[in-house]
C-alpha positions as CSV (number, residue, x, y, z in Angstrom):
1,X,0.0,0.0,0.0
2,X,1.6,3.3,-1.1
3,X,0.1,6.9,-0.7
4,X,1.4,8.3,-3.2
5,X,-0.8,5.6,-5.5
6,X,-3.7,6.6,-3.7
7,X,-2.9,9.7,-4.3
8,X,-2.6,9.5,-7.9
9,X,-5.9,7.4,-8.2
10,X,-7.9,10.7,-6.9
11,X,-6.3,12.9,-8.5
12,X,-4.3,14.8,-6.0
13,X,-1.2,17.0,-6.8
14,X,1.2,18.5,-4.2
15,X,2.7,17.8,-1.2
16,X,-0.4,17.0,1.5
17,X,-0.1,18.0,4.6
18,X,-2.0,17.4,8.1
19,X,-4.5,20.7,7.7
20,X,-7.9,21.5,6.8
21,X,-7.3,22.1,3.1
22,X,-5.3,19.3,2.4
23,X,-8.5,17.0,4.2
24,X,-11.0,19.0,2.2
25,X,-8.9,18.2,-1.0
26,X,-8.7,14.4,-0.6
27,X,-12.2,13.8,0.5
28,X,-13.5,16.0,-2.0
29,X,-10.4,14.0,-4.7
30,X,-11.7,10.2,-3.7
31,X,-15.8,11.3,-4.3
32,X,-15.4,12.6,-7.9
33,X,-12.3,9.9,-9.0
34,X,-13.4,6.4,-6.9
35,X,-17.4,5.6,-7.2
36,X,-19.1,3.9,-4.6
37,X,-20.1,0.5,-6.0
38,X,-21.5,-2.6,-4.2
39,X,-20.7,-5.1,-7.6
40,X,-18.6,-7.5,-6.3
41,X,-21.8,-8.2,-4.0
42,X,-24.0,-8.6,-7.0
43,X,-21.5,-11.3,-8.1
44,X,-21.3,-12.8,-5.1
45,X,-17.1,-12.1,-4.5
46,X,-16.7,-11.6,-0.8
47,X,-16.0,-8.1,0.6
48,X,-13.9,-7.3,3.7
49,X,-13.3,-4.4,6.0
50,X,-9.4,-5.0,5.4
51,X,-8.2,-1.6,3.9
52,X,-5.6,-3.6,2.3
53,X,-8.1,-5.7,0.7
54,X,-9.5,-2.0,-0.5
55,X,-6.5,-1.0,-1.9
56,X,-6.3,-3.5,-4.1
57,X,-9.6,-3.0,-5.3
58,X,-10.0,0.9,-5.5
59,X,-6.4,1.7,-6.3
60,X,-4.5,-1.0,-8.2
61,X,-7.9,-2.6,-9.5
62,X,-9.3,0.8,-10.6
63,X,-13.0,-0.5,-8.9
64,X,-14.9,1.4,-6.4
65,X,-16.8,0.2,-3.5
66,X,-18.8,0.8,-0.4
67,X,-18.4,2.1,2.5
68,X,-16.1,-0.5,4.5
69,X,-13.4,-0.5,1.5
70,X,-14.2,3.3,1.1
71,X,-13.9,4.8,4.7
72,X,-11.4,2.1,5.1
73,X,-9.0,2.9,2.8
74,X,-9.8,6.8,2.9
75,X,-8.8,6.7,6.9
76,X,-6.0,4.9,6.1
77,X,-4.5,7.1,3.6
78,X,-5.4,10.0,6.4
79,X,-3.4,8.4,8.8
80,X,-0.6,8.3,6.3
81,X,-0.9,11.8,5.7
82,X,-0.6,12.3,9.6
83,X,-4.1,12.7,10.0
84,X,-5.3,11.5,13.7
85,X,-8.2,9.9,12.7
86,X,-11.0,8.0,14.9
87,X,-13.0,4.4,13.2
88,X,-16.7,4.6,14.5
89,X,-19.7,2.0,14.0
90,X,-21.7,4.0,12.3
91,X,-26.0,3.0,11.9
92,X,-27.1,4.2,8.4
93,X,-31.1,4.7,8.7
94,X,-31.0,4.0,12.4
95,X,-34.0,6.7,12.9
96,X,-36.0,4.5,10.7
97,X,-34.9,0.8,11.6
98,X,-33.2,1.2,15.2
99,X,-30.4,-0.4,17.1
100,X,-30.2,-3.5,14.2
101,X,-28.5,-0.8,11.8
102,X,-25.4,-0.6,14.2
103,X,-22.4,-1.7,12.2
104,X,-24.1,-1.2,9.1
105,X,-21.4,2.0,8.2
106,X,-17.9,2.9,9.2
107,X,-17.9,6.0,10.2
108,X,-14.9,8.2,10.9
109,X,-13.7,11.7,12.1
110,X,-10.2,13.2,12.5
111,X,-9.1,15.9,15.1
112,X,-7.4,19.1,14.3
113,X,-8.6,22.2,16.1
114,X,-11.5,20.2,16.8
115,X,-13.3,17.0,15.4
116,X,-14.8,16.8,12.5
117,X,-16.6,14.0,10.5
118,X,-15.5,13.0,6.9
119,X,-17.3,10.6,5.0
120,X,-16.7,8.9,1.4
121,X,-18.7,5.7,2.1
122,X,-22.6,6.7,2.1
123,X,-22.4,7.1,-1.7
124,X,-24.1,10.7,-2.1
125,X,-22.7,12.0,1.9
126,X,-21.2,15.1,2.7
127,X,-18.5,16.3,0.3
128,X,-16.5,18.1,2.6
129,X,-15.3,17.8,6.5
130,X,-17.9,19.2,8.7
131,X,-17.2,20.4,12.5
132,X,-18.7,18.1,15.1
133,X,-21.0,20.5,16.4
134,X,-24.8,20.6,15.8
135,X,-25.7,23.1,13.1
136,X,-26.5,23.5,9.1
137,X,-23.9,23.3,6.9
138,X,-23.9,24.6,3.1
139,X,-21.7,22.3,1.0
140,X,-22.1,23.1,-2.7
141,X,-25.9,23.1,-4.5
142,X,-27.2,21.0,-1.2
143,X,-27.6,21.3,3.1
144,X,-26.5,18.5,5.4
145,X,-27.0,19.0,9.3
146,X,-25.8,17.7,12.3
147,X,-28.1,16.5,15.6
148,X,-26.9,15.6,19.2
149,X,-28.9,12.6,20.0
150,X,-28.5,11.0,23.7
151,X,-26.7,8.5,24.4
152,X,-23.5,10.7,23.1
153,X,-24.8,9.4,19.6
154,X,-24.9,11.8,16.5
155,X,-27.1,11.9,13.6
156,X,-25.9,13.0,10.1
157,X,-29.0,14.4,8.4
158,X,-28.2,14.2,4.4
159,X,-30.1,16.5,1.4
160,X,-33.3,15.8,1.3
161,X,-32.9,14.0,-2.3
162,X,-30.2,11.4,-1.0
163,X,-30.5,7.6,-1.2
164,X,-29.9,7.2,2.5
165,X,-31.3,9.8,4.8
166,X,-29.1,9.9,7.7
167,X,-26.5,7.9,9.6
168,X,-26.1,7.8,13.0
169,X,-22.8,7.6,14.8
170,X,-20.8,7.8,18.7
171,X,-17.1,9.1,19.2
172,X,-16.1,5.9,20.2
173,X,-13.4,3.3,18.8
174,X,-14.9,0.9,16.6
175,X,-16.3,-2.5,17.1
176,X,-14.6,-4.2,14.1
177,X,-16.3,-7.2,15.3
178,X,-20.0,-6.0,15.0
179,X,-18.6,-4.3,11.4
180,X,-17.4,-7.5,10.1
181,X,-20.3,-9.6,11.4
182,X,-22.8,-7.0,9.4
183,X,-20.4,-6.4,6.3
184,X,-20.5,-10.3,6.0
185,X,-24.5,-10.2,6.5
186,X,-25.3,-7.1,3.9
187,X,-23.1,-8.7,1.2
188,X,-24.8,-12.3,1.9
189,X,-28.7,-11.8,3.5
190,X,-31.3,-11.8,0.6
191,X,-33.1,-9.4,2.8
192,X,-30.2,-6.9,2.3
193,X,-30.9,-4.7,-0.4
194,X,-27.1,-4.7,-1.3
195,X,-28.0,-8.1,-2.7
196,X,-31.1,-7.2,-3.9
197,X,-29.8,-4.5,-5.7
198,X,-27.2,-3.0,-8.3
199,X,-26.1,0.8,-6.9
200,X,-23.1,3.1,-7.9
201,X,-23.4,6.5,-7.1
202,X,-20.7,9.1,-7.6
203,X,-19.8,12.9,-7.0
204,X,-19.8,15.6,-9.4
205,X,-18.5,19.1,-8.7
206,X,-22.3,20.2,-9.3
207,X,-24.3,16.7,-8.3
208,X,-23.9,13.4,-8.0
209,X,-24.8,10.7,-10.6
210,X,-26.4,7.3,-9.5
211,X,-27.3,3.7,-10.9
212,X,-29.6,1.7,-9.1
213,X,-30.9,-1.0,-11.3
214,X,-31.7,-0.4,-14.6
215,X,-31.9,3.0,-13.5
216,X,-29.9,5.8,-14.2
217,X,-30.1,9.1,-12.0
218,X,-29.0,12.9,-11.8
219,X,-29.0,14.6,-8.7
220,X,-28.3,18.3,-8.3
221,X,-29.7,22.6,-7.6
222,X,-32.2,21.5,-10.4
223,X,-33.6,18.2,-9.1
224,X,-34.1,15.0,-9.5
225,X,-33.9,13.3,-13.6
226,X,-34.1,9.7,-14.1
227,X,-33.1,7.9,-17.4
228,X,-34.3,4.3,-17.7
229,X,-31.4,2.3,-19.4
230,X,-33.3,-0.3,-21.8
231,X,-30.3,-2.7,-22.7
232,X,-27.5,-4.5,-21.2
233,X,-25.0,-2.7,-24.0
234,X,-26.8,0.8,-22.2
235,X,-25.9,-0.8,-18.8
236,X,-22.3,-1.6,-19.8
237,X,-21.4,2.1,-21.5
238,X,-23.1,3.7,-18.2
239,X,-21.2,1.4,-15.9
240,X,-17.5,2.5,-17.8
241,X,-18.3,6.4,-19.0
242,X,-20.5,7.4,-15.8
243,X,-18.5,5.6,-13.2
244,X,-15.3,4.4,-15.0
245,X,-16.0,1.1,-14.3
246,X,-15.0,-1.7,-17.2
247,X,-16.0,-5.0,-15.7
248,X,-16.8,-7.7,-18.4
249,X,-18.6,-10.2,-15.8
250,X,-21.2,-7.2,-14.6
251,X,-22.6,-8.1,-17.9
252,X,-23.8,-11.6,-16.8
253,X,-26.1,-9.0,-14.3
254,X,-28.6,-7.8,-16.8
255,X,-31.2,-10.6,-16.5
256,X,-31.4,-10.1,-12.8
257,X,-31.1,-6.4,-12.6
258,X,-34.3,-6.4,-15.4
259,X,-36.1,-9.3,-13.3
260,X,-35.8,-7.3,-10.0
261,X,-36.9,-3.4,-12.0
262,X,-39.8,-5.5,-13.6
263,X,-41.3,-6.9,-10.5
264,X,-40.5,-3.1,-8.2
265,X,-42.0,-1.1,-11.3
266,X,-43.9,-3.6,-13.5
267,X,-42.5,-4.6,-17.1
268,X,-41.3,-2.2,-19.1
């Protein structure tokens, strides 16, 4: 595992350093240049929360992934930098589903003048470091907010057009057993709809562009605009120009992926 190759991969140029801009620069670098991707789940290939297993995925494989190989990898190359950063369980869509969603997100934050959380594994999260306090914060064409919850848990409050709504979080080491013990059950549980369901989503500097299904959608200041994709060939040329992902076997996917849209939205 080398920096310097992570570095490359999202585009970054200079020397980094352990400050604000530099963070702001590589979390903003891995969104736009590494898609979040859960593929390797719809092909049933096993998915770890080993960073080193995410390197050679993200970096040297040229993939993307979700949000154990991304937060994984991204707070490892912080650390390298000299970043002091802190692994969480995080609970995506605990408001909604409760205490069952803990360990369903790694979470992280890093302390400079004060904490603040950083996020590239919720697929269409925060873009930028935001202070650890409760408040609105303005990052580009959408609002995210912070909430102090008790029980020293946090609540990340996403745009109101993201995927997942919120994920809840505690300043507290991580329990990598609980995160392995869920990573294993979303990639493998035909409840999870990571199995269920094909999803890549990546940053734009003015959106965020997402595949979920046979669908293919553009989020931004204007809205909301979906594009249904009506052949595998369509599938393949969105997979490799929208998210720069050329993988021959996510062909074998279509029948499913067009089974799965028929029976949510009825046949095309």
């Amino acid at each position: 595992m080398e920096l310097q190759a992570y570095l490359d991969r999202i585009g970054f140029t200079g020397l980094p350093a352990p400050d604000l801009a530099t963070l702001a620069r590589i979390q903003r670098g891995h969104l736009e240049h590494i898609p979040y991707e859960n593929l390797d789940v719809q092909l049933r290939r096993p998915v770890t929360v080993d960073p080193r297993d995410a390197f050679a995925k993200l970096v040297t494989a040229g993939r993307g992934g979700w949000c154990y190989e991304m937060n994984g990898l991204f707070g490892w190359a912080l650390e390298q930098v000299g970043f002091r950063v802190m692994r969480m369980t995080g609970a995506v869509l605990r408001a909604q589903r409760g205490d069952v969603a803990i360990g369903n997100h790694l979470a992280l934050t890093v302390d400079l003048d004060q904490p603040y959380l950083v996020d590239v594994g919720l697929g269409d999260g925060p873009s930028e470091p935001i202070p650890l306090r409760e408040g609105r914060y303005r990052q580009g064409w959408r609002t995210v907010r912070l909430e102090r919850l008790e029980g020293e848990w946090w609540r990340f409050h996403n745009h109101e057009l993201a995927f997942a709504g919120s994920f809840d979080f505690r300043r507290q080491p991580a329990d990598w057993n609980l995160l392995a013990r869920q990573c294993q059950w979303l990639q493998a549980d035909p409840d999870s709809r990571f199995v269920q369901n094909l999803v890549c989503l990546r940053h734009r500097p003015d959106g965020v562009t997402a595949l979920v299904g046979r669908v293919l959608k553009t989020v931004d200041a204007g809205g909301s605009r979906d594009h249904i994709l009506e052949t595998p060939e369509a599938h393949a040329e969105a997979l490799a120009t929208q998210f720069g992902i050329n993988l021959p076997d996510a062909a074998g996917l279509w029948p499913e992926i067009a089974r799965r849209h028929d029976e949510l939205f009825g046949p095309s």
